[in-house]
Structure formats: structure tokens, C-alpha cells
DOSENU-913505 format. One record per residue: residue in one letter; x, y, z of N, C-alpha, C in turn. Coordinates in steps of 0.2 Angstrom, whole numbers, plus 5000, padded with zeros to 4 digits. Example, Ala and Ser with C-alpha at 12.3 -4.5 7.8 and 13.67 -1.06 7.14 Angstrom:
BEGIN
A506649725039506249785039506649845039 S506449895035506849955036506450005039 
% end
This chain:
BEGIN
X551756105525552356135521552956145525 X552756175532553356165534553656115537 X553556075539553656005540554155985533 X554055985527554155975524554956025523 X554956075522555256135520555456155525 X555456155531555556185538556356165540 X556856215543557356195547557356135548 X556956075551557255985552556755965545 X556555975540556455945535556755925530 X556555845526557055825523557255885517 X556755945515557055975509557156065512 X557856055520557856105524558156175519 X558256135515558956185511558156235508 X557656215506557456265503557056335509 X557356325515557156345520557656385520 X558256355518559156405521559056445516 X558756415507558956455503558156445500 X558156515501557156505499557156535490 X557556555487557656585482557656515477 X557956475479558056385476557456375475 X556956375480555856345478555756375472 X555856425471555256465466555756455459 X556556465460556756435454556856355451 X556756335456556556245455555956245451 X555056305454554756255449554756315444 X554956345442555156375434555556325432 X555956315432556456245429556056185426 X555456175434555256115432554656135426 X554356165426553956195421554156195415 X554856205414555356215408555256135405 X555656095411555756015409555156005408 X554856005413554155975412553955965402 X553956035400553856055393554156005389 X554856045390555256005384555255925385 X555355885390555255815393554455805387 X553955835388553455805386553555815378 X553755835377553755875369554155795365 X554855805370555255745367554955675365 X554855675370554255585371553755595365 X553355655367552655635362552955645355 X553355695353553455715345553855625346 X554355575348554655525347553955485345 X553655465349552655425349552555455341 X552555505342552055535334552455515329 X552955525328553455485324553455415324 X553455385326553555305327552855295325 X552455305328551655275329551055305322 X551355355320550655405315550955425310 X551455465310552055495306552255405301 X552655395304553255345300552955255302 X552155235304552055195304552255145299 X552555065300552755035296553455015293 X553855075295554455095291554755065296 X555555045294556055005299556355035305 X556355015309556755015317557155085317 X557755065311558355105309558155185306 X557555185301557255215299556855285303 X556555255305556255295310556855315316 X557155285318557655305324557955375320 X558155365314558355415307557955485310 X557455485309557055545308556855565313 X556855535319556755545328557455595327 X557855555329558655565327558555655325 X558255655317558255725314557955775318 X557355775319557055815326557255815331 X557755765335558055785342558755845339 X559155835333559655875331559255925329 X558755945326558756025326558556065332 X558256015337558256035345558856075345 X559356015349560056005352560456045347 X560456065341560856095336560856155338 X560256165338560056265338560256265346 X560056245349560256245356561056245357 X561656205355562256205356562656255355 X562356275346562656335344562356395348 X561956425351561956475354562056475361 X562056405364562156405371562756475374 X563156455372563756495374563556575374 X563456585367563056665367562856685370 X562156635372561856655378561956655384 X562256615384562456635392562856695393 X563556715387563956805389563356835389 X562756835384562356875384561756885391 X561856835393561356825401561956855405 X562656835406562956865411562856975410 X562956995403562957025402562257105403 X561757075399561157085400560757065409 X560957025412560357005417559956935415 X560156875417559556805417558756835416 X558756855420557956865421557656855414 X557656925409557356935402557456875399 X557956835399558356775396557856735396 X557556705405557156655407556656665403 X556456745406555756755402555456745395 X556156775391555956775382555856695382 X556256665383556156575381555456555383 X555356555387554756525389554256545386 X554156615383553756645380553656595372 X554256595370554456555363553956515363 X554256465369553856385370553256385374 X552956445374552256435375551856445369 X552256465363551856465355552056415352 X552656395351552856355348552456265347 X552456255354551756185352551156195348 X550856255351550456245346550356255337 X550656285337551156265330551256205326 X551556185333551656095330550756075327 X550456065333549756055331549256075327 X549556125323549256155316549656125310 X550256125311550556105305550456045305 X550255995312550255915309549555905306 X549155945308548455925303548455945295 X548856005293549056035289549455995284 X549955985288550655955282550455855285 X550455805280550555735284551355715283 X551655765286552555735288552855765291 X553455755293553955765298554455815296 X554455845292554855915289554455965294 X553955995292553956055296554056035303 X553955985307554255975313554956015315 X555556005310556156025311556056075313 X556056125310556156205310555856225318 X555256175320554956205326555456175332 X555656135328556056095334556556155337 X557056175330557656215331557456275334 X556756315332556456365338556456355346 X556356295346556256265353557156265356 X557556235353558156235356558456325356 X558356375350558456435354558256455359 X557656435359557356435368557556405372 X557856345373558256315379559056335380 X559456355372559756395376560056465377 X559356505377559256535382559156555390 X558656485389558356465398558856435401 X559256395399559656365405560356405408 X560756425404561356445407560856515410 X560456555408560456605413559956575420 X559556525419559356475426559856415430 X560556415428560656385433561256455434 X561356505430561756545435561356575437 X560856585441560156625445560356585452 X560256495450560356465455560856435458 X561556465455562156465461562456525462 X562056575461562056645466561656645470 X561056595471560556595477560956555482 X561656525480561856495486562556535486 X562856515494563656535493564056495491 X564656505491565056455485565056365489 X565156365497565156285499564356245499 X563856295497563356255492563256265486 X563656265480563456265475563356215472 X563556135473563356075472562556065473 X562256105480561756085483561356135477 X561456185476560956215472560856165465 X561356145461561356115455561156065457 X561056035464560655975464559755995464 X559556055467558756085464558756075457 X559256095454559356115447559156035444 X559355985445559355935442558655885447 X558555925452557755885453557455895448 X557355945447556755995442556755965437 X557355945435557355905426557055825428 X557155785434556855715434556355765437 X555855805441555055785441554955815434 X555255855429554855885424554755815419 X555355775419555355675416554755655419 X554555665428554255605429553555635429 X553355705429552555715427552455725419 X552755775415552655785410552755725402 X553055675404553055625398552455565401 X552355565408551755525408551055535407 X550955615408550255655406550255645400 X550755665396550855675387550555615385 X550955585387550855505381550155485386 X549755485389549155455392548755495388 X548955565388548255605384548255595377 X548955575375548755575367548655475366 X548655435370548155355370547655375369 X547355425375546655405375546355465371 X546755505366546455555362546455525356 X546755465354546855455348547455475343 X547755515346548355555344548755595347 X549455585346549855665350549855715348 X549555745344549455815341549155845346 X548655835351548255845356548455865362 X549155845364549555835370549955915366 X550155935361550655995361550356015364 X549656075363549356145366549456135375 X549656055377549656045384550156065388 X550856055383551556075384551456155384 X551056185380551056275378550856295386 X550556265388550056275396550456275401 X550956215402551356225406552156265405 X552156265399552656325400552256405402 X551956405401551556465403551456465410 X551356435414551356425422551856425422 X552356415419553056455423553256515420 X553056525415553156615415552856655417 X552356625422552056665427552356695433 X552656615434553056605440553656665440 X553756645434554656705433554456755433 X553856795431553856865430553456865437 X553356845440553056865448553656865451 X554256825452554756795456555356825454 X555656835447556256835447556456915448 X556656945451556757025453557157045447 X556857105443557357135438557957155439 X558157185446558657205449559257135450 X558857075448559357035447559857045440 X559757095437560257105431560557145429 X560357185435560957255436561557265437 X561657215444562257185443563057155438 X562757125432562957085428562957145422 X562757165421562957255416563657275416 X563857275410564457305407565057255405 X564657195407565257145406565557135398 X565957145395566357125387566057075387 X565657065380565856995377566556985373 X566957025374567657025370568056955375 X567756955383568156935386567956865387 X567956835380567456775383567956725382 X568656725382569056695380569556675388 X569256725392569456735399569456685404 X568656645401568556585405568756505406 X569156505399569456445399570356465398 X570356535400571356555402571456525408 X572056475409572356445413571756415419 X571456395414571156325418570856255414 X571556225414571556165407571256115411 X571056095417570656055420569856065418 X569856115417568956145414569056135407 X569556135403569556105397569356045394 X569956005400569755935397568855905401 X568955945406567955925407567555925403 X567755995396567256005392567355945387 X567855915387567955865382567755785385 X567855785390567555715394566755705393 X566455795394565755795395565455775386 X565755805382565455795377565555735375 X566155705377566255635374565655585378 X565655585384564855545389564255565386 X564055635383563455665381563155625374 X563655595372563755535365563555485366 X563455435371563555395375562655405375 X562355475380561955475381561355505378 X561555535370561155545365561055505361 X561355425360561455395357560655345360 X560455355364559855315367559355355367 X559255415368558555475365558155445361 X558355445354557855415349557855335346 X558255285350558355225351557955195355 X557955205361557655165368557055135368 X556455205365555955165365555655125360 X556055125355556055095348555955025351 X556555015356557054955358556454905364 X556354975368555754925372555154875369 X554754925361554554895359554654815355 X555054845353555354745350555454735353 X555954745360556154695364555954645368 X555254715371554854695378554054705375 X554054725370553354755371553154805373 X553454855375553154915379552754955375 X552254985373552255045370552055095373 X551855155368551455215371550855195378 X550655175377549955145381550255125387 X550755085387551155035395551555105400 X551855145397552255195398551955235404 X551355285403551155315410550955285415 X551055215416551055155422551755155424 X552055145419552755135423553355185422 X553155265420553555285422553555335428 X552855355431552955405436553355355444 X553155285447553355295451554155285453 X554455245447555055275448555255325447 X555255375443555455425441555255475450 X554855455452554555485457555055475464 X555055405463555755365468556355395469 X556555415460557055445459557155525462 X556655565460556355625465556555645471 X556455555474556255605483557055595483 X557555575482558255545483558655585478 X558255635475558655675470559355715475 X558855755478559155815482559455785488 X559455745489559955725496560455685492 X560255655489560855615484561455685479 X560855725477561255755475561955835480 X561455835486562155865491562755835494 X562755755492563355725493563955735491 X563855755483564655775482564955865486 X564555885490564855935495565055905499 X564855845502564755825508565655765507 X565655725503566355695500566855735495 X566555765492566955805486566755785478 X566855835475566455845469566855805466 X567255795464567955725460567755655461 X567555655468567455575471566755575466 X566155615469565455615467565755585458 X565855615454566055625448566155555446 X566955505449567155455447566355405450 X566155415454565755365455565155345452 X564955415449564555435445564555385436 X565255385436565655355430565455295431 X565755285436565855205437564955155435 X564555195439563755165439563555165433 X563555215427563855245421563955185416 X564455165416564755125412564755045413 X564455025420564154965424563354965422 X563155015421562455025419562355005412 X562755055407562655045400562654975396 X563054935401563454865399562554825400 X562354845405561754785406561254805401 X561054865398560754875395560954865388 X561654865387561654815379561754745380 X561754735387561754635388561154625386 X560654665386559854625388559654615382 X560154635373560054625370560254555367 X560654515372560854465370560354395370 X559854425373559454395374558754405370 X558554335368557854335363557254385365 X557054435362556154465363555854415369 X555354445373555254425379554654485382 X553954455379553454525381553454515390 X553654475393553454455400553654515405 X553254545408553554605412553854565418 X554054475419554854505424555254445421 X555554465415555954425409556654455413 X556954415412557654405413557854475410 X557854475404558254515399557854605402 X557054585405557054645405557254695411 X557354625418557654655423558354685425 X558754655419559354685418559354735414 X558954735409558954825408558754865412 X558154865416557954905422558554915427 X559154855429559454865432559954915430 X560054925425560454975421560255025422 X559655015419559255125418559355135425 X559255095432559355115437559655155438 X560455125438561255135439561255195434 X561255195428561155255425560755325428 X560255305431559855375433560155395440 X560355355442560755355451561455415448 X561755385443562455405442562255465437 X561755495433561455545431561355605438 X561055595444560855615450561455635456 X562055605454562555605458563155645454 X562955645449563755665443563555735441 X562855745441562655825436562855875441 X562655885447562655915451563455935452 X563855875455564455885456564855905450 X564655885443564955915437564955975437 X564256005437564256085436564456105443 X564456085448564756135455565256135454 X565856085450566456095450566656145446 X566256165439566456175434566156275437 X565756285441565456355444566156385449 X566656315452567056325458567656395454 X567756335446568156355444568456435440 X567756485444567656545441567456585443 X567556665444567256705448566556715446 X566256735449565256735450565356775443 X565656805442565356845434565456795429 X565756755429565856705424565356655424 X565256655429564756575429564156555425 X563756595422563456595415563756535410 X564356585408564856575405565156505403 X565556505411565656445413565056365411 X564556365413563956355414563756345406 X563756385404563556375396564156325391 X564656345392565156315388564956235390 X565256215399564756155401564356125396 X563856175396562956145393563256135385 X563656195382563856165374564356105375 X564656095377564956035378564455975377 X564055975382563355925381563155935377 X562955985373562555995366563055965361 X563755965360564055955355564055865356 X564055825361563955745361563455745358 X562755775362562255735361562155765354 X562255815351562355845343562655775337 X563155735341563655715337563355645335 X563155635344562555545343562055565338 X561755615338561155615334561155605326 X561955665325562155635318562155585317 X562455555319562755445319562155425319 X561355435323561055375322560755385316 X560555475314559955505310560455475304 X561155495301561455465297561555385295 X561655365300561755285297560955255300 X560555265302559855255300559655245293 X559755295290559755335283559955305279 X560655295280560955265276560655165273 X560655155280560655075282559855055277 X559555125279558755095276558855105269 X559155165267559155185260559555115255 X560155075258560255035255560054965254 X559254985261558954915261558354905255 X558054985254557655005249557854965245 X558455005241558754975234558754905233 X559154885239559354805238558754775236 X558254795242557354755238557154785231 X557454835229557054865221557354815217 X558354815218558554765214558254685212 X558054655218557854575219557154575218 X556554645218555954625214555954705210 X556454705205556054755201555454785199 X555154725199554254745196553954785201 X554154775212553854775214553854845218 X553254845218553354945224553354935231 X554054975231554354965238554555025239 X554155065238554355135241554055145247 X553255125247552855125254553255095260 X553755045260553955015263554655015263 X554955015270555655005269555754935270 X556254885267556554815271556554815277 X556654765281556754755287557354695288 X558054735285558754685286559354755286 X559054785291559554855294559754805300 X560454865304560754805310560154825315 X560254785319559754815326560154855330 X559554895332559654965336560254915341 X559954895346560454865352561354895348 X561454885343562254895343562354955344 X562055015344562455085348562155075355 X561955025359562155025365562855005369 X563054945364563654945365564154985362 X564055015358564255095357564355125363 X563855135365563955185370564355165376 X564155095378564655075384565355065382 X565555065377566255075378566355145379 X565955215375566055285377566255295386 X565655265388565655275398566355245400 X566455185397567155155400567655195401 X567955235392568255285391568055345395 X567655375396567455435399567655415408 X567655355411567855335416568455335417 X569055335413569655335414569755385413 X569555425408569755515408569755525413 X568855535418569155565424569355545431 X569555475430570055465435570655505435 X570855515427571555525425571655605428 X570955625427570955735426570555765430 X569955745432569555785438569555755444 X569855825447570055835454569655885457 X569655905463569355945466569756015467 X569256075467569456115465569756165471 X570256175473570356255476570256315475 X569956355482570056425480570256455474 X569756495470570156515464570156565466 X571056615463571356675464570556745465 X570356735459569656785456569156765461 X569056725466568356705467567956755471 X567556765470567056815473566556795476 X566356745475565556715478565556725482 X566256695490566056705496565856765497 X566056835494566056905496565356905494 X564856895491564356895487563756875492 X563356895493562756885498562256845493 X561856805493561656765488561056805485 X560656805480560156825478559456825482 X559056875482558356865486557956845481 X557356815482556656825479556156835481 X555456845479555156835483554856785484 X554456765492554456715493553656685490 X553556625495552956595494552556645496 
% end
């Protein structure tokens, strides 16, 4: 371990800053959860739920369950977070987890109960008032465990946590629920591992982390965005690329399928070693923008961004191709690549810019407004697909009722919707635009008048 972890180790920071390990694997147990939840409830819908039904159709009602996630999580985000800066993170971390340690199994009763995707919503939109409660009070935990000239470096722990909780949680998920015959079996798995990290946080997170943060106005939540229009227009870039990157959630794996063949069954083969790749290059990739500055990090982030998304709508220009090393599929792989690199390099330096831009009391705050921002794109994608799925199929139904009246076509929707591929190029044009914004607007930040972090000794935990 120490070899690993140790002053000349490749992951020395959590040696500098030991506070970073134990809030990284609570994160990770978080993503891990939700990461698995996303995948299997997307599989149950496509595969059990909505077997049969068109491409557009189902994207429709994936689409519906990821919005009442990301809905209820948007609207509270910001709440949440005056109310963490306010109250103390810790309780915050805690209650959430608690939620999403009931709420799968839930799923798992009502899918043997009910046969459709309705009650799925409602649990969904529980789940996102639990995420956003967890996140803005865990990444402001984790850039008070640093001083202010690493705060990139702590939001880059922040954002491993999210790619290991991707790279173990949606492989175990979909492998258990192949060989169980169903995903219904995988939720109670997801309850389990949110539960090992609310173990972790209430052994680790010190209550005295919230005494501090006591007495703050939520009247002054207006404070955070006074006279700093550069953190404005971020919250509008962010949500404009969050569009961009919601627009592929309930799309992609639809798309694999026809395109390549992939399905549920292919997937825990090929997703842990990249994702795992991605991993070990997280956290060194991710303290570069300290190392050049958060603005460069950012534009170059864009750049990979929008050179990425382009390959992944080319590969649609090419004919279906089950062959695992097809032309069309290697160019999409070269995408998601560029994509995941520019995900890795861009998160970290966006929120460290966006932490630079405000006194340690605000960073919640700050922090949360961020995370709504994301919530408001990837809100807006959802609507477009869940809505024009909907629509496209609805009018495909009729058109077949009109041409065979006699015939029953309710069990079935047509299959003459456009193909998913076109909001890939949707979205690359979003990336292009979001690439110019910030050339045009994010810069690297100076000293802010209010800033207190440097005066601020970092938070302790206890250790391993």
C-alpha cells in the first residue's frame, strides 16, 4: 500500500492529503450505485420492459426514467448545497445514501408487481433527490481537504471515483442480471453497495466537519454569482455541452446494438478494461490543469470533445457491421476515447476553476449551481429525446392504423422513425459551439478579493 500511496507513489497526493482516500471510496460507492442502476434499469427497459418496440420508442421511456433522475436532482441541487454549506455535508452525505440504500429494492418489488415502467419514475426522481444531496456537499468536503493550489487535484479524486464507480458497477450489474435471467436481481446489488459507503461516511466523516459552516443566510445565495460574469457564462457553456452529453445516455446503447451488435451479454467483457485504463490515468491526467492552468485544461478538453463526437456520428455513415474490428466500429471507439480523455481533463479543471472563483463558504454553493447547470443540459437532452421519440413513434403507430385499419398494431410500434444516429450529430455541433464559447470566456482565475482557503488548514479525517 505504501508503495502505492506512499510519498514517491504514483497516487502520492493521497499520502499529502489522506482525507481525499476515504472520501474517494464513498463517492465511489455512490457512482458505483447510481452508474449501475443507470445501465441495468436502460437493459430492463430495452430487453424485458419495452421488448419489440422501435429504436425511438424506447430511447422515449429510457429518456423518461433518466429525466425524473436528473429532474429531481437539478431542481434541488442548489438547495442543497446552501443547505450543506449551511447545516454541515456530512448529514447530507449520510441521509442520501441512506435513501439509495432502500430505494433499489423497491425497484425490485414493484417490477415483479407492476409489468411497466411507470412506477420506475417516481423511484427514479427519489434517487436524484438523493444525488442531489450527495454531491455538492462531497465535492465541497473535497476541496477543503485541499489548499486552494490543489483544488483541481482534489476534483480530480472526485472524478476517479465517478470512472471506477463506471468501470466496476455497470460490469457486475449487467453480468448478474445475463446470467440471472433478469435485471430485477441486480437492484438489491446496487442497495449493498451504497450501504458500504454509508458505513464508510459514518465511521470517517467527523461531525465537527459542520460546525464550521453554521449560520450561513440562505438569503445570501444571490452573493455567489455578484460580480462574477465569467462564472456566469460557465454556468451556460456547462449546461449548453451537458445537452450534448445527455443526449447519448439513453441513445448509445440502443445504437451499439444495431449498429455493432453489442448487447447486454458483450458488455462486462468490454467494459472494465478500458474504463480501468481510463482509471489509472484519471488522477494524473486529472492534476494537469494545476500543472498548465485550468482555462488551457478546459479549451483542450473542448477541443477532444467535439473531434470525438464527430467520429461517433461518422460511424453512422456507415452500413451495420457485427465484426468486432469494422471500420465504423473503430472509429466510434476512437471517439468515446477522446471523449473519456476530454471528460477526465475538463471536469476537474472546470470545477477547480469554478471553487477558485469563491470564498470557502461558498463553494457548496458555487459547486452546486455548477452541478445545476449540468442538470439543466442533461434535463433539456432528455426532454428532446423522451419527446420526439414519443412523438416520432406515436405518429408511426397511426400512419400503420391508417394503411391497415383492420389490423392490430397497438402491440407494436412501426419501424420508419429517423435513426437514433441523428442526435449524434446533434450533439457535435453542441461541442463545436461550446468550444468557441470557451475560447471566447474562460480564463484562469486570480486571487479572489474574499478568498479564504489559503488561511484555512484543510480538513482532517480519520485515517485507514
Amino acid at each position: 500500500m505504501n508503495r502505492i500511496i506512499g510519498r514517491s507513489g504514483p497516487f502520492a497526493l493521497f499520502h499529502q492529503y489522506p482525507a481525499l482516500l476515504r472520501l474517494g471510496m464513498i463517492s465511489t460507492c455512490a457512482e458505483t450505485t447510481w452508474a449501475t442502476l443507470l445501465f441495468v434499469l436502460e437493459y430492463y427497459f430495452k430487453d424485458e420492459l419495452l421488448f419489440g418496440q422501435s429504436d425511438q420508442y424506447i430511447a422515449s421511456k429510457i429518456a423518461l426514467a433518466f429525466l425524473a433522475f436528473t429532474g429531481a436532482e437539478t431542481l434541488l441541487k442548489y438547495p442543497m448545497g446552501a443547505l450543506a454549506d449551511k447545516y454541515g455535508p456530512r448529514r447530507f452525505v449520510i441521509g442520501a445514501m441512506m435513501v439509495t440504500s432502500v430505494s433499489p429494492i423497491l425497484m425490485t418489488v414493484f417490477g415483479f408487481l407492476f409489468k411497466s415502467y411507470w412506477p420506475f419514475i417516481p423511484l427514479r426522481a427519489v434517487d436524484g433527490l438523493a444525488a442531489a444531496a450527495l454531491w455538492p456537499a462531497m465535492s465541497a468536503l473535497m476541496s477543503r481537504a485541499v489548499p486552494r493550489e490543489a483544488k483541481a487535484t482534489a476534483m480530480s479524486v472526485f472524478n476517479a471515483a465517478y470512472v471506477l464507480g463506471l468501470a466496476i458497477g455497470p460490469a457486475v450489474g449487467l453480468l448478474l442480471g445475463h446470467y440471472l435471467g433478469t435485471n430485477l436481481y441486480v437492484f438489491p446489488f446496487t442497495a449493498g453497495v451504497m450501504m458500504i459507503g454509508l458505513g464508510i461516511a459514518l465511521k470517517s466523516i467527523p461531525p465537527e466537519t459542520s460546525v464550521e459552516m453554521e449560520g450561513e443566510s440562505l438569503g445570501e445565495e444571490t452573493a455567489v454569482l455578484h460580480g462574477r460574469p465569467m462564472l456566469i457564462r460557465m454556468m451556460a457553456l456547462y449546461a449548453l455541452s451537458q445537452v450534448g452529453v445527455g443526449i447519448m445516455a439513453p441513445t448509445v446503447f440502443i445504437y451499439l446494438d444495431t449498429q455493432f451488435g453489442i448487447t447486454q451479454a458483450d458488455l462486462p467483457r468490454l467494459l472494465p478494461i478500458p474504463a480501468l485504463l481510463v482509471l489509472a490515468v484519471a488522477i494524473p491526467l486529472g492534476r494537469l490543469p494545476d500543472k498548465i492552468g485550468q482555462a488551457k485544461a478546459v479549451w483542450i478538453s473542448y477541443v477532444l470533445a467535439a473531434i470525438g463526437m464527430l467520429c461517433i456520428a461518422g460511424s453512422s455513415l456507415f452500413a451495420p457491421d457485427k465484426s468486432i474490428v469494422s471500420t465504423s466500429l473503430l472509429i466510434f471507439g476512437a471517439g468515446m476515447g477522446m471523449m473519456i480523455i476530454s471528460f477526465i481533463l475538463g471536469t476537474p479543471a472546470w470545477l477547480g476553476l469554478t471553487s477558485l472563483q469563491v470564498d470557502e463558504t461558498k463553494q457548496a454553493r458555487a459547486l452546486s449551481l455548477m452541478q445545476t447547470s449540468q442538470g439543466v443540459g442533461v434535463v433539456t437532452a432528455y426532454i428532446l429525446v423522451a419527446s420526439a421519440g414519443h412523438i416520432m413513434a406515436t405518429y408511426a403507430k397511426v400512419k400503420d392504423k391508417i394503411r391497415h385499419p383492420n389490423a392490430h398494431t397497438a402491440m407494436k410500434i412501426a419501424e420508419d422513425t429517423l435513426p437514433l444516429s441523428l442526435w449524434f450529430w446533434v450533439a457535435a455541433v453542441i461541442f463545436v459551439v461550446c468550444l468557441i464559447g470557451t475560447l471566447l470566456y474562460v480564463r484562469d482565475v486570480t486571487h479572489h478579493k474574499d478568498d479564504q482557503a489559503s488561511a484555512k488548514q484543510p480538513i482532517e479525517m480519520k485515517g485507514l
